[in-house]
C-alpha positions in Angstrom: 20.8 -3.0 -26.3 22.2 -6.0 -24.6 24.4 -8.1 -26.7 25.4 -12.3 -26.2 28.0 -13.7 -28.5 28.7 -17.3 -28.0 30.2 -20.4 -29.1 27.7 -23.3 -28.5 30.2 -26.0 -29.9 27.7 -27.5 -32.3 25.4 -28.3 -29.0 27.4 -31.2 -28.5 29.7 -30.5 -25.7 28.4 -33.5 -23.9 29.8 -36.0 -26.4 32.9 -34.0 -26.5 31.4 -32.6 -29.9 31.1 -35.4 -31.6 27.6 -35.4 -32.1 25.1 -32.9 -30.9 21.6 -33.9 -28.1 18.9 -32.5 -27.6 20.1 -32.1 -23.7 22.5 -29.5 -24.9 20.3 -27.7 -27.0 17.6 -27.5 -23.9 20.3 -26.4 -21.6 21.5 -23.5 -23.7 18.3 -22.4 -24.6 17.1 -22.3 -21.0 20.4 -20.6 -20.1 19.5 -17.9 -23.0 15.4 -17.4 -21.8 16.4 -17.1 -18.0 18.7 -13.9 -18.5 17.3 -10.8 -17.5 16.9 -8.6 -18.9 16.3 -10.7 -22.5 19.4 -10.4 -24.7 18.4 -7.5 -28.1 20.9 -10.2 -30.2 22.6 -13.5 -29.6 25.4 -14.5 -32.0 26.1 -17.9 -31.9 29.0 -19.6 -33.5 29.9 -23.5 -34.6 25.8 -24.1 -35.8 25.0 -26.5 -38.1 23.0 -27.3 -40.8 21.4 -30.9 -40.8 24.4 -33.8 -41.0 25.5 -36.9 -39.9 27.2 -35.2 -36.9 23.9 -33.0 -35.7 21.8 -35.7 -35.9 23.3 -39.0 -35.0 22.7 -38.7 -31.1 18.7 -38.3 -32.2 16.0 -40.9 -31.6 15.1 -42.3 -35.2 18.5 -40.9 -36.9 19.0 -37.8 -38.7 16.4 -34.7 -37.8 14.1 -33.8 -39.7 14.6 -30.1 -37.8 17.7 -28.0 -38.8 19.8 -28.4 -35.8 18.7 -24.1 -35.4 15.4 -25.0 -35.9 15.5 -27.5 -33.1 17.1 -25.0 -31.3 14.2 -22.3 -31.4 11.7 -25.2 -30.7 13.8 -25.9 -27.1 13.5 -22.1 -26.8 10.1 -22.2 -27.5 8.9 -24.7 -24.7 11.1 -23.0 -21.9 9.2 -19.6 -22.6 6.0 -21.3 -22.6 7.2 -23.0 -19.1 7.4 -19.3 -17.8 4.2 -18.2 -19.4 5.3 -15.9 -21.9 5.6 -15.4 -25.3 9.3 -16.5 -27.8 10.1 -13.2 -28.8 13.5 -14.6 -31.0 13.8 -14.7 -34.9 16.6 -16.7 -36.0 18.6 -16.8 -39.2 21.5 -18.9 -40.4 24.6 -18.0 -42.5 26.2 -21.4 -43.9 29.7 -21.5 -44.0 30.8 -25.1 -44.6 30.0 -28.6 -45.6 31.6 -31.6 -45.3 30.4 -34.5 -47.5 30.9 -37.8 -48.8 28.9 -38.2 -52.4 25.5 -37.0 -51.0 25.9 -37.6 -47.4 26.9 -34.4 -45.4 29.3 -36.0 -42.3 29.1 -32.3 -40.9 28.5 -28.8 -41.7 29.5 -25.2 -40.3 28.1 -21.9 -39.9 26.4 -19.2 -38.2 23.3 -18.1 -36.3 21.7 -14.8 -34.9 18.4 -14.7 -32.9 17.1 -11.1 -32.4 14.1 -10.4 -30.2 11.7 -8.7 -32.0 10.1 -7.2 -29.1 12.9 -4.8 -29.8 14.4 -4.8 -32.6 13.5 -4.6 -36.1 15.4 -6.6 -38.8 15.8 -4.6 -41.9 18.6 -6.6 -44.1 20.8 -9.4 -43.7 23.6 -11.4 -45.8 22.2 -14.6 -45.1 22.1 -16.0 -48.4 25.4 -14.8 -49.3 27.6 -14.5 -46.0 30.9 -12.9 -47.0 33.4 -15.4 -47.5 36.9 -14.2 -45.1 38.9 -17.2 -45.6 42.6 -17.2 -46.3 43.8 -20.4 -48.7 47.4 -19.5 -48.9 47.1 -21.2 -51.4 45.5 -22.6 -54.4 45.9 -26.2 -53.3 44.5 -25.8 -49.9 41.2 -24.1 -51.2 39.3 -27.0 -51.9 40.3 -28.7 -47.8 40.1 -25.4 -45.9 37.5 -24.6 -44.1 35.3 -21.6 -45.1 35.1 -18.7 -42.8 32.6 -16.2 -43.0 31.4 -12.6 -41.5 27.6 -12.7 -40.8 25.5 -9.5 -41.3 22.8 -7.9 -39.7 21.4 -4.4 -40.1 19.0 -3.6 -37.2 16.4 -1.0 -35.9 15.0 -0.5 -32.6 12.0 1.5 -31.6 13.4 4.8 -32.0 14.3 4.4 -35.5 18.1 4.2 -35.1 20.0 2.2 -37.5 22.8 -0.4 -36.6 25.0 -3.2 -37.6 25.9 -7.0 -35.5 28.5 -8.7 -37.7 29.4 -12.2 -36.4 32.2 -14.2 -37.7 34.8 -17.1 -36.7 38.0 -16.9 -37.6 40.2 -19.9 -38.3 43.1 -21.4 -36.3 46.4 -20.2 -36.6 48.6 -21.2 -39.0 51.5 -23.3 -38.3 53.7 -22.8 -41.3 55.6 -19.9 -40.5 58.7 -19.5 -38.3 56.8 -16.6 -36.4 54.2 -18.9 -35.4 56.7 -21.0 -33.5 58.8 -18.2 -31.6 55.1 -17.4 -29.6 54.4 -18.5 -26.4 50.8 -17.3 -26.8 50.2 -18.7 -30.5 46.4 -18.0 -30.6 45.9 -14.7 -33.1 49.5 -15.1 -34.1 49.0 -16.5 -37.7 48.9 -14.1 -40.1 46.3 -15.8 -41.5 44.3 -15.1 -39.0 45.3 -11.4 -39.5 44.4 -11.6 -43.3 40.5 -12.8 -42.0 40.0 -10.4 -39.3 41.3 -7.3 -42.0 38.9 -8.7 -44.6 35.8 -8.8 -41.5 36.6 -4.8 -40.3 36.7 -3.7 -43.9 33.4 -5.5 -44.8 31.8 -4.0 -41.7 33.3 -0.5 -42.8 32.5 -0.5 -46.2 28.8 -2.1 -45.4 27.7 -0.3 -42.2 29.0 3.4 -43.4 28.6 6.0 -41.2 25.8 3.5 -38.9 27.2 2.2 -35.5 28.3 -1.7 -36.0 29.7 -4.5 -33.3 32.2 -7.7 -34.2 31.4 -10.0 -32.4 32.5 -13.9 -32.4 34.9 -16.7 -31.6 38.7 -14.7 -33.1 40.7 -17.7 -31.9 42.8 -14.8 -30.7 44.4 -13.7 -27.6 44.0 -9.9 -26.2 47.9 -9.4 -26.9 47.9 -11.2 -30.2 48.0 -9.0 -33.4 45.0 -9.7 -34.3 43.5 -8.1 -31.1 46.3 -4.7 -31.2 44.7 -5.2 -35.0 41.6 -4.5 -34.1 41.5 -2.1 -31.3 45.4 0.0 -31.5 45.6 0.4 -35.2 41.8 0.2 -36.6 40.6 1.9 -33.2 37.4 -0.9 -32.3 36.8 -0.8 -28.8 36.7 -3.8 -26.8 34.3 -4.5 -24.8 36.1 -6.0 -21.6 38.9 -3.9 -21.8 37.1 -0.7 -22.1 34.8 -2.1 -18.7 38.0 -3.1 -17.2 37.6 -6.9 -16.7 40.4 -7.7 -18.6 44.1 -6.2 -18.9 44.6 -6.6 -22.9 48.2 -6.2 -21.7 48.0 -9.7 -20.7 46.9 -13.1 -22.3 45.5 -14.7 -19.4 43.9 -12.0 -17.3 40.9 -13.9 -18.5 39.8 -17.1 -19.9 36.1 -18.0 -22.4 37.5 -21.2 -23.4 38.9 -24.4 -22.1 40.3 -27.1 -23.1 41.4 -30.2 -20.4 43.8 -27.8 -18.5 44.2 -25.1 -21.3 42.5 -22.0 -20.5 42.5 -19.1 -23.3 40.7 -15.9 -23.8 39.7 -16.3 -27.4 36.2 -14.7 -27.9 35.4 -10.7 -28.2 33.2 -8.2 -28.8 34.1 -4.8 -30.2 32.2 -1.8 -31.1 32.5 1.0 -33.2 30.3 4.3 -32.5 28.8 2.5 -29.3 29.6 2.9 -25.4 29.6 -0.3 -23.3 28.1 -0.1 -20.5 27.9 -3.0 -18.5 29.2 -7.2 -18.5 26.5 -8.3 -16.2 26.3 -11.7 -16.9 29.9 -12.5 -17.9 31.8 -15.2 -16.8 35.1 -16.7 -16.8 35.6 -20.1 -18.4 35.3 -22.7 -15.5 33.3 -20.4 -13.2 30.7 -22.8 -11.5 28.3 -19.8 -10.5 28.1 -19.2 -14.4 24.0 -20.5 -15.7 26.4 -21.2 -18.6 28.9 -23.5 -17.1 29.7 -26.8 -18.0 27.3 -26.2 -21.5 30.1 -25.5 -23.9 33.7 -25.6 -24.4 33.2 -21.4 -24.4 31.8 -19.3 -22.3 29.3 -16.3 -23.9 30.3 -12.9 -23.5 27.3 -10.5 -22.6 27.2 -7.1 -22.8 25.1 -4.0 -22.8 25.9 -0.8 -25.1 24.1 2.2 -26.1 24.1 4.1 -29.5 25.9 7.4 -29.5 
């Protein structure tokens, strides 16, 4: 199975995210139909709904098109360009909406696409993606933004049974005094700890004794506890550090997002009862011979596993 997790920034990385274009959308979704081999999955992260924000940049306003339904039509006309069939079934897990009266300014969430050449999808949490946020607090519950695990329980040809589970944590927090002895703050808040316990025990308790990945955008480091979480105490293997492309020793042995001059390794895949196999396809943040580059403020991670 080969695997792409990615952060599209609301396809609006050419307006700095403000608002998201059709350009973007065509350029990702080209990007997507030109690898080879096809991904199995692609978990995308920072998708919206239909807002002020995802439609704005439009001809004629707001779309009438979910911004993931415009998305699937882009894909759609670049596989008819090569003369062969869409083979992706998308489905969205909301997360967030932010509103003013009855308008929606912006909304947050999820997506998957699974090639159904492929794979088989046999259940889903779509209309009720597990809720991982940490308040703190009673009076920050109404302004925080939701964070969510997506769920997908899959089958390929041969029958065999597993799990994707996508989520997004939140940014750190600043209001502890650990926060600011860090150099490295990203995966340092313990709230951020608190949301990537609550994703591994939903994947535990919902994918049994069936192979699962995590996949998403952790806003965490490799050397952050949220990471040694993850992989030392709860045992995940990660995918670039098992394939040796990144030390997990180090923060910046590599880099999936940027931001002016920032460059931080934020974005993972990990795997329980699956071997990696290969990264093809992966590409540091700011690499020009990326087909990605320049199309987000992320980079996708790709990756190819088997079942055993």
């Amino acid at each position: 199975m080969r695997i792409v997790s990615y952060n599209v920034r609301y396809f609006g990385h050419g307006l700095k995210g403000l608002a998201s274009t059709a350009k973007s959308k065509t350029k990702i979704a080209c990007a997507i139909a030109r690898l080879e081999p096809l991904a199995d999955v692609v978990a995308l992260q920072e998708v919206e709904t239909r807002s002020i924000r995802s439609g704005v940049a439009h001809r004629g306003g707001l779309e009438k098109e979910t911004q993931l339904e415009a998305f699937i039509r882009h894909l759609q006309t670049e596989f008819e360009r090569q003369g062969r069939p869409q083979p992706y079934r998308a489905t969205y897990f909301p997360a967030h909406v932010y509103q003013l009266g009855a308008v929606k300014l912006y909304t947050t969430g999820l997506a998957m696409l699974v090639n159904s050449q492929t794979l088989e999808v046999v259940g889903n949490n779509a209309n009720e993606p597990f809720p991982i946020t940490f308040h703190g607090s009673e009076r920050l519950r109404k302004v925080k933004q939701t964070r969510i695990a997506a769920q997908l329980r899959l089958q390929d040809k041969q029958g065999r049974k597993f799990h994707v589970f996508n989520t997004h944590l939140s940014l750190p927090t600043p209001w502890t005094s650990e926060f600011w002895k860090q150099d490295v703050r990203m995966g340092f808040g313990q709230n951020q700890v608190s949301e990537a316990k609550a994703v591994l025990q939903y994947a535990q308790s919902t994918a049994k004794d069936e192979p699962f990945i995590i996949c998403g955008d952790f806003n965490s480091a490799p050397t952050s506890p949220v990471y040694r979480y993850l992989t030392e105490q709860e045992k995940l293997h990660g995918a670039q550090a098992v394939l040796k492309q990144i030390d997990a020793s180090k923060a910046d042995s590599f880099s999936t997002a940027g931001f002016m001059r920032w460059r931080m390794h934020l974005d993972h895949v990990f795997g329980h009862g699956v071997e990696f196999i290969d990264l093809d396809g992966t590409r540091a943040f700011g690499d020009k011979e990326s087909t990605f580059f320049g199309l987000s403020d992320h980079v996708p991670l790709i990756t190819r596993f088997e079942m055993g």
